[in-house]
N, C-alpha and C positions, 0 to 999 in steps of 0.2 A: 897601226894598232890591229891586232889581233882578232877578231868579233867573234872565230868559233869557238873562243874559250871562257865567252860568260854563258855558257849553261846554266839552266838552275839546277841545283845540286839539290838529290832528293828525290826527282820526279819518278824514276822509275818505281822506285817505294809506295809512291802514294798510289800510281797507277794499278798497282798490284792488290790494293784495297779499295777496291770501288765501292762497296757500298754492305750493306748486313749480308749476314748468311740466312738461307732459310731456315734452319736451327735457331738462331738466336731471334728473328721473325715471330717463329711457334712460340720458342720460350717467351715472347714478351707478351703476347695474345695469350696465351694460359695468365699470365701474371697481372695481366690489366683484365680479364674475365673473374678469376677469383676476388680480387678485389671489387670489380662493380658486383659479385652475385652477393659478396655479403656487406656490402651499402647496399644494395634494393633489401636483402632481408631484414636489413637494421631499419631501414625507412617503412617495409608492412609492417612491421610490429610497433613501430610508431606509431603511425594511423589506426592500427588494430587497439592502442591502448585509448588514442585519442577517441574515438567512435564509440569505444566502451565508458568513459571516461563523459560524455555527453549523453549518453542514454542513461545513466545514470542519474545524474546534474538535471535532465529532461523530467523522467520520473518522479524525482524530488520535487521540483519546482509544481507540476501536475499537481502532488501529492496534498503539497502547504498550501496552495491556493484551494483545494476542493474542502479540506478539512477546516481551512479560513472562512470557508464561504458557510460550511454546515454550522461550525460554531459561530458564529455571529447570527444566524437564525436562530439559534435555540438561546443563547444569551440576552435576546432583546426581547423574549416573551416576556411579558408582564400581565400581573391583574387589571391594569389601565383599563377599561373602555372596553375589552374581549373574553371572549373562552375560546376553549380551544381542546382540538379534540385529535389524538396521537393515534396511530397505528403503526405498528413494527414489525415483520414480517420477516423470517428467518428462515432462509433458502440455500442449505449448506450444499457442494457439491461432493461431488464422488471424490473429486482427487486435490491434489496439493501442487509444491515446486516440483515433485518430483526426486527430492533430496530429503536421505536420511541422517535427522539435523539433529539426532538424538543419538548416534550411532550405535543401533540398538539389531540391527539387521534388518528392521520390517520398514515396509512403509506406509503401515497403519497411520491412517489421519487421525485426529483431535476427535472423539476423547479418552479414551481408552485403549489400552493393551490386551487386559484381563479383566478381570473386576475389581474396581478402583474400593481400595478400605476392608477388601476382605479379608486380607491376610494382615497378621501383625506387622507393624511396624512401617508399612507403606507410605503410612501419613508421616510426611517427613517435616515438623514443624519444630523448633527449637525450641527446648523446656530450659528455663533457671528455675529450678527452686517449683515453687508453681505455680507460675507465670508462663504462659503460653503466647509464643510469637502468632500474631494473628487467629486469636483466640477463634473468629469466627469462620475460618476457613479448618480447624479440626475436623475431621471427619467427612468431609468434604474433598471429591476429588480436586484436586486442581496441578498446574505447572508445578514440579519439583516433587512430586509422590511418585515412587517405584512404577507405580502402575499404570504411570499416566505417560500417554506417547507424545511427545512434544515435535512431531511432524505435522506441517502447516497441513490445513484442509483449508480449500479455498470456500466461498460463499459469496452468493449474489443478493446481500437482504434487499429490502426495499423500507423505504419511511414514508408517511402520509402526515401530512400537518395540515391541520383545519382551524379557519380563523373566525370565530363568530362575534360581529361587531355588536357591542349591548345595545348600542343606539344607530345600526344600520341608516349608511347614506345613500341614496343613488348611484353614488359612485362604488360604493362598495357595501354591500351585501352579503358576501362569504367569500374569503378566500384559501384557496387548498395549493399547497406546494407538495411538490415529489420529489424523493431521491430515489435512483433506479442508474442502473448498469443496462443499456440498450446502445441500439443501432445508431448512429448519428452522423449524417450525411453521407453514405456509405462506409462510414467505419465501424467497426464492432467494438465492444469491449469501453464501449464510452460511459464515464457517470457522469449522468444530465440531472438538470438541475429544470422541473416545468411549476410554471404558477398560472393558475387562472382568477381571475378575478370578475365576481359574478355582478352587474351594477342593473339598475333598477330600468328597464326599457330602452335597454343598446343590447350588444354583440357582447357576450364575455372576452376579458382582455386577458390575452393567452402568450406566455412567453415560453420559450426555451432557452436553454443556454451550454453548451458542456463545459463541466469543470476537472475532466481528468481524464484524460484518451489512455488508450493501453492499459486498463483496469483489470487487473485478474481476479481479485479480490475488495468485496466491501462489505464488511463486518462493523455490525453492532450489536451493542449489550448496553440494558437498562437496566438503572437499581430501580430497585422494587420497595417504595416508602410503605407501601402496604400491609405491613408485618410489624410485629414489635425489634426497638432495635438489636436483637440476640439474633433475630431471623432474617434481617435483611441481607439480601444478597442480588446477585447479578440475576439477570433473566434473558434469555432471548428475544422472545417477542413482547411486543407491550399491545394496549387497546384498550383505547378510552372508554370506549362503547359499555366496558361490561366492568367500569366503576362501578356501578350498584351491586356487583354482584363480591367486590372485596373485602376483607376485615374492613373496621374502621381504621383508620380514620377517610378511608375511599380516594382519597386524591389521584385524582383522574392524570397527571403527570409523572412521570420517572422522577427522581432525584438528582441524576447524571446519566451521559448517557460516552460510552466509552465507542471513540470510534477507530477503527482499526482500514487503514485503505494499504491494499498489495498490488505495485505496479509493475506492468515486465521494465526489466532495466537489460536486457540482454539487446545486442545488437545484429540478432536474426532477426527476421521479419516474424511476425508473430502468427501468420499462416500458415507457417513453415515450422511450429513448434507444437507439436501433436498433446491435448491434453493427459496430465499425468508424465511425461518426460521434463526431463531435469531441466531448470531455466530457472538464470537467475533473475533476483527480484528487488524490488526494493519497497522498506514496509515505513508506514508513519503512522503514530497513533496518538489519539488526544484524549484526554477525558473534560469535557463540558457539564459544570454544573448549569442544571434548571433557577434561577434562582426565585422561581413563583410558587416552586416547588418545597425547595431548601428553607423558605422565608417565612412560607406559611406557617399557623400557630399549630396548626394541626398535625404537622409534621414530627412522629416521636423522636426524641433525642433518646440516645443511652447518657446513664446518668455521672457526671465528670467527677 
């Protein structure tokens, strides 16, 4: 038998392709590069929507719990056993989001462009026949008149609420709660939430608590029962103090009180977002009736 004639057949072939070309090496590293830069691109923009998508969801949640906490304060006031004595205090600032949300070219804040009703036709309120859409806002600037700039202006108000028991205990004597936009544990931009409660021969019992971090904005407006009902309208600041000094029927409380909370919802760091430049926001607003207020006899109705 023969043995030099089982060669394998082929081998020289194969020897002759040992392994990739350097060419074809580069081309497969450009081809697997392109591919991972755009899966990392596609995965930052994931994350980038996700982070934005939670600072949001974050601000919301901040938003409903501080506006749950203020309206459930003002909803439990009653004649019961107290008086009680309000101050409101309207602290607007220089600037806004930053965003011209009226697309009007300026970014004049809230309230005015021009002079709001001086020119014809600015009051932009729907007539049938002659019946006036929101009869009591005619002549009156407000949202939706030519003249009125509907770019956000931010504000820091503050609320004072004073609790005077008729039949004062030991244990309580007078209580005062605050709403205010301050410092809070070294963060800025916090609305806190403080009560003291004043008792007869102890330490007054002093709480804080914050109910909305990253506050850019906290706006309120009180109706004003004070006036006949053809005059009623919104007011900025309120203050019980100088009941004796209103029409009748004096009631020393708002009617409702509209609150309006602006939180950043952006996912910069908010020391990094100079005031007055654009950032987004996200806004919640409630309106709280008084019902010691609404309920009283002395409260005018317009007539049905």
């Amino acid at each position: 038998m023969n043995c030099a004639s089982t060669k394998a057949p082929g081998r020289r072939a194969v020897s002759s392709r040992g392994g990739f070309t350097l060419i074809e090496l580069l081309i497969a590293l450009a081809i697997a590069s392109a591919f991972l830069t755009g899966l990392y691109t596609a995965f930052s923009k994931i994350l980038r929507a996700h982070d934005h998508a939670e600072a949001r969801l974050e601000a919301l949640r901040n938003a409903r719990t501080a506006i749950t906490t203020i309206s459930d304060e003002f909803k439990g006031i009653n004649s019961l056993g107290s008086d009680y004595l309000l101050i409101g205090l309207d602290q607007p600032l220089t600037y806004g989001d930053g965003i011209d949300s009226d697309a009007d070219g300026n970014l004049e804040p809230r309230p005015v462009d021009g002079q709001p009703g001086a020119l014809p036709g600015s009051d932009r309120h729907a007539m049938i026949g002659s019946h006036t859409e929101r009869p009591l806002y005619v002549g009156r600037p407000d949202e939706g008149d030519t003249e009125i700039d509907t770019d956000a202006r931010f504000s820091h108000d503050s609320i004072v609420l004073r609790i005077f028991p008729r039949v004062p205990t030991p244990e309580l004597t007078l209580k005062t709660v605050t709403y205010n936009i301050e410092s809070y544990d070294g963060q800025p931009n916090v609305l806190v939430r403080r009560s003291r409660i004043e008792r007869t021969g102890s330490e007054p019992l002093v709480g804080v608590a914050p109910l909305a971090f990253d506050v850019l904005s906290f706006d309120i407006l009180y109706w004003n029962p004070n006036a006949p009902p053809q005059q009623q309208y919104w007011v900025t600041t309120w203050d019980s103090t100088q009941a004796a000094n209103f029409d009748p029927p004096r009631l020393p409380l708002p009617a409702s009180l509209y609150i309006r909370l602006t939180l950043n919802a952006d996912d910069r760091p908010h020391a990094s977002i100079q005031p007055g430049a654009p950032v987004e926001t996200v806004l919640l607003e409630s309106i709280v009736n008084v019902e010691q207020t609404i309920g009283d006899a002395l409260y005018p109705r317009p007539d049905l």
